[in-house]
DRENMITI-676234 format. One record per residue (C-alpha): x, y, z; residue in one letter. Coordinates in steps of 0.5 Angstrom, whole numbers, plus 2048, in hexadecimal, padded with zeros to 3 digits. Last residue first. Example, Ala and Ser with C-alpha at 12.3 -4.5 7.8 and 13.67 -1.06 7.14 Angstrom:
2
81B7FE80Es8197F7810a
***
This chain:
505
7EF802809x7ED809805x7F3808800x7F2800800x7EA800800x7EA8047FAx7ED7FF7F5x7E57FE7F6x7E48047F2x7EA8027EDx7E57FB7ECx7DF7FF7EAx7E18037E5x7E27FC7E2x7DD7FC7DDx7DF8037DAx7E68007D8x7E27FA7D4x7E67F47D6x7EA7EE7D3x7EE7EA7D5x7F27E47D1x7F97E57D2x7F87E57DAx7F47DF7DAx7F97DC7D6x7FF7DF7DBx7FB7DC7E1x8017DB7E5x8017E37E5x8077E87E5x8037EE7E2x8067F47DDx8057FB7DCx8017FD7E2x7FB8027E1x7F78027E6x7F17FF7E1x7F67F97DFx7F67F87E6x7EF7F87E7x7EE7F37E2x7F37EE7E4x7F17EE7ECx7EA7ED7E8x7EC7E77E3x7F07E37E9x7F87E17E9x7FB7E87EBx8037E77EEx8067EC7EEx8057F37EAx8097F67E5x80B7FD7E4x80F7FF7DFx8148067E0x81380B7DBx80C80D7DEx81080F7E4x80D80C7EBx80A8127EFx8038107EAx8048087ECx8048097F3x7FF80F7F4x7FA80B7F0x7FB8057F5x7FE7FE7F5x7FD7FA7FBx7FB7F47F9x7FF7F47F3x8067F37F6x80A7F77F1x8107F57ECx8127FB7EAx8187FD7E4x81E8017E3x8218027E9x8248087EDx8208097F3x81C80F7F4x81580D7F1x8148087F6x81480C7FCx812808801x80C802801x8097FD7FEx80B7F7801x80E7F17FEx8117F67F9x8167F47F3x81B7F97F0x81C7F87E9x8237F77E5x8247F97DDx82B7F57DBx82E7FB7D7x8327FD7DCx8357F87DCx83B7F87E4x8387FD7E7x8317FA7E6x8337F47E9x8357F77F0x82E7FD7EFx82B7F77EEx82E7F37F5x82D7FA7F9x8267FA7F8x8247F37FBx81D7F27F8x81F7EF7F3x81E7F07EBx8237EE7E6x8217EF7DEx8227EB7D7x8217EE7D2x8257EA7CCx82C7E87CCx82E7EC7D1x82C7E87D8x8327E37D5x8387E97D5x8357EA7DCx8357E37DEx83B7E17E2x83E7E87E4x8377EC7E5x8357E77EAx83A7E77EEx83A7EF7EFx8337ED7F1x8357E87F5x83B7EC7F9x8387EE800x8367E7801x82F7E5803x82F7E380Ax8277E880Bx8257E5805x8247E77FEx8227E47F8x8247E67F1x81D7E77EDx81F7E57E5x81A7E87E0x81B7E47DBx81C7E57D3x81A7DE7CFx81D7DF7C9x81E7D77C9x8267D77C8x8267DC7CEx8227D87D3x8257D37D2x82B7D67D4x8287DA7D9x8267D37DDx82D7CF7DBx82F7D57E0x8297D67E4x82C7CE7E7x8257C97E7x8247C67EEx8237BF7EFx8237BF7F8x8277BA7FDx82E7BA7F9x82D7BF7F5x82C7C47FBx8337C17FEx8377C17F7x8347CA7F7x8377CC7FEx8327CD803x8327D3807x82E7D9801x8297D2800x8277D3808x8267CE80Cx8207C980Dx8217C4811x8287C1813x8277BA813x8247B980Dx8267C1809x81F7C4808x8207C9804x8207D1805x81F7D8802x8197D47FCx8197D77F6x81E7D47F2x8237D37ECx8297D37EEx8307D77EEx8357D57F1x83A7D97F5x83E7D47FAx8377D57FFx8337D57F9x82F7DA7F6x8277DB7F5x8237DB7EFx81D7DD7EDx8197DD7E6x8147E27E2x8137E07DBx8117E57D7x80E7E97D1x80A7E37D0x80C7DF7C9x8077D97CBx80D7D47C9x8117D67D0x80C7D27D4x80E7CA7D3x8167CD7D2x8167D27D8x8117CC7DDx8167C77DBx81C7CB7DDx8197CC7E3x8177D27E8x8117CF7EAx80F7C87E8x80A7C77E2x8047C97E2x8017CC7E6x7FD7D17E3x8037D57DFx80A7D37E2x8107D77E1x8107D97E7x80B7DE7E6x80A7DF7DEx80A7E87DCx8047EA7D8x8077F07D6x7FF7F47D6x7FD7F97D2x7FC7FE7D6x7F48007D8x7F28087D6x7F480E7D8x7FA80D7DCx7FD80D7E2x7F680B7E4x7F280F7E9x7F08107F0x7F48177F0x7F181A7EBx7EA8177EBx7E98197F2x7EA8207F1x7E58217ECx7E081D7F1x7E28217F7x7E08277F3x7DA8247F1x7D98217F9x7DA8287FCx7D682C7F7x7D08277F9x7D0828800x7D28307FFx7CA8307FBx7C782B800x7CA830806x7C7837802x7C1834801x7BF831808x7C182A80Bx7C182A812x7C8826813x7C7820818x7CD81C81Bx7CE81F820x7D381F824x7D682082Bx7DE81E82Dx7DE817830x7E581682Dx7E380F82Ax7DC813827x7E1819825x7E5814820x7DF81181Dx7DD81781Cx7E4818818x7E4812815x7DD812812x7DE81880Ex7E581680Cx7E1811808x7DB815806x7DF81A801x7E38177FEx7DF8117FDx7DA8147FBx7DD8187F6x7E18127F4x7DA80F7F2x7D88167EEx7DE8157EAx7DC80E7E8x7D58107E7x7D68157E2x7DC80F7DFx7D680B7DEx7D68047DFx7CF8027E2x7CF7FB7E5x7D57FB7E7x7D68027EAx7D18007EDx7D37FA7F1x7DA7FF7F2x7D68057F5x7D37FF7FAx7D97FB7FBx7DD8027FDx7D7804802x7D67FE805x7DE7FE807x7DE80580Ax7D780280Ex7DC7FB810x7E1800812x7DC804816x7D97FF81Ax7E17FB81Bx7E280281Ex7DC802823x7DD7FB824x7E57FD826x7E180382Bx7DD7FE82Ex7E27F9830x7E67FE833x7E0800837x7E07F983Ax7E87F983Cx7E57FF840x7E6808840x7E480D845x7EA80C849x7EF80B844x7EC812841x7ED815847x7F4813849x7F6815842x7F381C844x7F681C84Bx7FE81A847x7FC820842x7FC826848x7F582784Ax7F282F84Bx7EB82E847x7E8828843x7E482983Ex7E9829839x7EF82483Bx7E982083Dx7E681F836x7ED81E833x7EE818838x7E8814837x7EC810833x7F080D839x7EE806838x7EF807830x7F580982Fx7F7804834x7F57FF82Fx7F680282Ax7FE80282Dx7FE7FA82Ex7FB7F9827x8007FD824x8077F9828x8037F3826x8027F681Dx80A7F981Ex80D7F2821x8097EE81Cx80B7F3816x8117F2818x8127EA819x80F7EA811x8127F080Fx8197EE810x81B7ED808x8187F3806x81A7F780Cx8217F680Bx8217F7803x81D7FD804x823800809x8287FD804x8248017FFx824807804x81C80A806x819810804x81280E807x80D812801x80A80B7FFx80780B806x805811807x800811800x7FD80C802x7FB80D80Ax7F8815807x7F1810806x7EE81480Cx7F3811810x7F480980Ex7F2806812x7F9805814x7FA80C814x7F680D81Ax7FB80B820x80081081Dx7FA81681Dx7F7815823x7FE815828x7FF81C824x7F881E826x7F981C82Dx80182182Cx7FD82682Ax7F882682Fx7FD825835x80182A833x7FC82F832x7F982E838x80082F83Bx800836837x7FA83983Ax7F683D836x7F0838834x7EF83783Dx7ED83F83Dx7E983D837x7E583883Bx7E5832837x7DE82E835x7DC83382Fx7E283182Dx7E382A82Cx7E1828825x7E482F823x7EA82C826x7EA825823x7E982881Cx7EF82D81Ex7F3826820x7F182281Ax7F3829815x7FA829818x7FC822818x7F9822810x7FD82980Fx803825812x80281F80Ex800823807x807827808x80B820809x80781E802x80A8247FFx811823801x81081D7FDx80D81F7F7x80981B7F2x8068237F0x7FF8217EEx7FD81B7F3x7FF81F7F9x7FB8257F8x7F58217F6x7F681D7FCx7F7824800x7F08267FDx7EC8207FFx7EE820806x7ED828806x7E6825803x7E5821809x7E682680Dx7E182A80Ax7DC82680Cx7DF825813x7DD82D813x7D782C811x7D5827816x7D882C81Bx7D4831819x7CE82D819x7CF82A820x7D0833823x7C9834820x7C682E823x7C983082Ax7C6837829x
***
């Protein structure tokens, strides 16, 4: 009876897992937000009942009905699923993230603040797992134990918990990652070896299939809810197994795909203005040296003056002796020079333009950037930025929509630090993204009209497993390495199923 209730369990986490494959897919095909909201509610919805199959043998049925058990269950359950999502969610955490609507001043904000925020977030998550998991046991003793208000069950937890027992659930977890990770590094080393786009379906399958297979009993285990990991194959369960991992197969290729059918070819975009180190960044000896390659273009940053100059460079602040590092958007433009050479962007476009160098101008932001830079910029070198394709991108939302006010025509881009919010719904012509993070829903909610360039990519896997996603374009310090790539496509199946690791981690 027991191993018969076990099997049943097994195979309903099974099909859990397919559901999980299912609201990818859903997700994946329409690119709509308020169906991402719907998937997060089903998803919630699906881990509780999951949870609740898994306990309900242990639950009394007079227990079941009361609504303070109910309470109490869902709102453990709810607690579950937000601290899941950075593990990723059975692969849902992906989607999510890029679905989060967001202002652009909001964006902007974020952006510039994200290293404080993500300290803060990160402490403020570490502390409330930690907790999470002290009191872990709580779920069980919600079930098991009859006629107790919420307090005496979290006081039963905390007793029957230890710093040691903590210790041993994060090992637990660091296990189970280390076996998702396995998992994917074996199916990419033989997706390299072999190549077949049969075998590259099928890895995906396993993937799909496996992945929030092993989340989810890790998850019973943490709770202290009774699984076995056994399933008494017979005909029809072998038959419905396979089903399952080819019809997870299928879906998997739909929303692990490429935003096109084939690798793009490539805008190779040059990094500063630099190829290899060889020259100083942001120069104009570095734009007369490597404007003779004819790259598509030459990717370049400025910041404004406190008396409204614009100045070619990377760097937020300078060192100032006897003031220390201090911020360029402080500082007026005789005070830089007076300590640091720095090349004006004026003489920089002009060059530029004389060259037929198009560049990709990034318009840095800080946090006491004035509110009128991008009307500003637009007034001194709209006109200048005309005469060939050159382009502004920034990751200050409101400065483009200023310059885009103003011309129209000059095309503007939006640059992410981190890969998140609704990208698609803001006004922008282009994306530069950050490549690490980049995943197929994120490129496929992007309109294929609006290019997408990737940042900063420098080595020849990194390179080939965008080219496969299908970006538009790579800002690269290595723009020869870049120009001189070749790959066969069904070689580099693996390097997609090794992009797996950023969905599911």
């Amino acid at each position: 009876m027991v191993e018969r209730q076990f099997q049943k369990l097994n195979f309903y986490l099974v099909g859990f897992a397919i559901v999980m494959a299912l609201l990818k897919f859903w997700m994946m095909v329409t690119v709509d937000s308020k169906v991402v909201v719907i998937c997060a509610f089903l998803s919630l919805l699906l881990l509780g009942s999951t949870i609740n199959v898994g306990i309900g043998n242990l639950v009394p049925n007079h227990v079941k009905k009361k609504i303070c058990f109910r309470i109490d269950f869902w709102l453990a359950v709810l607690t579950l699923w937000f601290m899941m999502l950075p593990f990723g969610l059975f692969g849902l955490s992906a989607f999510f993230k890029t679905s989060f609507p967001l202002t652009g001043y909001q964006f902007t904000w974020i952006t510039i603040n994200r290293y404080w925020l993500l300290g803060c977030l990160i402490t403020a998550y570490v502390v409330l797992l930690m907790v999470v998991l002290y009191l872990r046991r709580f779920i069980y003793y919600l079930a098991t134990s009859d006629n107790k208000s919420f307090l005496q069950i979290l006081t039963l937890s905390r007793h029957t918990a230890s710093l040691k027992d903590v210790g041993r659930s994060l090992l637990l977890i660091a296990i189970r990652i280390g076996w998702e990770m396995c998992l994917i590094l074996f199916l990419s080393f033989i997706n390299y070896l072999v190549g077949q786009q049969f075998v590259f379906v099928l890895s995906l399958g396993i993937i799909n299939l496996c992945v929030p297979l092993i989340e989810i009993k890790l998850l019973f285990r943490l709770l202290a809810i009774p699984v076995n990991s056994h399933i008494k194959l017979t005909g029809i369960s072998v038959f419905g197994l396979f089903g399952a991992l080819i019809f997870v197969s299928v879906l998997g290729v739909t929303y692990s795909s490429h935003r096109i059918l084939k690798p793009a070819q490539q805008e190779i975009i040059v990094h500063r203005g630099v190829i290899d180190n060889d020259d100083a960044p942001n120069t104009i000896s570095a734009l007369k040296k490597n404007s003779r390659y004819r790259f598509s273009y030459v990717e370049m940053d400025i910041q404004e003056t406190k008396d409204h100059h614009f100045i070619c460079a990377h760097n937020d602040t300078l060192f100032i002796p006897g003031k220390g590092q201090r911020e360029i958007n402080l500082l007026k433009l005789k005070t830089i020079q007076r300590y640091h050479h720095v090349d004006l962007f004026r003489e920089y476009l002009h060059i530029a333009n004389n060259l037929e160098q198009p560049l990709i101008v990034e318009l840095k932001v800080t946090n006491h950037s004035d509110k009128e830079m991008g009307k500003r910029f637009a007034e001194q070198f709209g006109q200048q930025m005309l005469k060939q394709s050159n382009m502004v991108h920034s990751v200050g939302y409101n400065y483009l929509r200023q310059i885009k006010a103003r011309y129209p025509k000059i095309r503007v881009g939006l640059v992410t630090m981190l890969n998140f919010s609704n990208l698609a719904k803001y006004k922008v012509d282009f994306y530069t993204l950050q490549h690490i993070t980049l995943t197929p829903f994120l490129l496929r909610s992007i309109p294929s009209k609006r290019p997408v360039y990737a940042w900063t990519d420098d080595q020849s896997l990194t390179m080939k497993r965008l080219s496969m996603m299908g970006v538009d374009g790579q800002v690269t310090d290595q723009a020869i390495r870049l120009k001189d790539l070749t790959f066969n496509q069904k070689q580099n199946y693996w390097l997609l199923i090794l992009n797996s690791i950023v969905t599911y981690l």
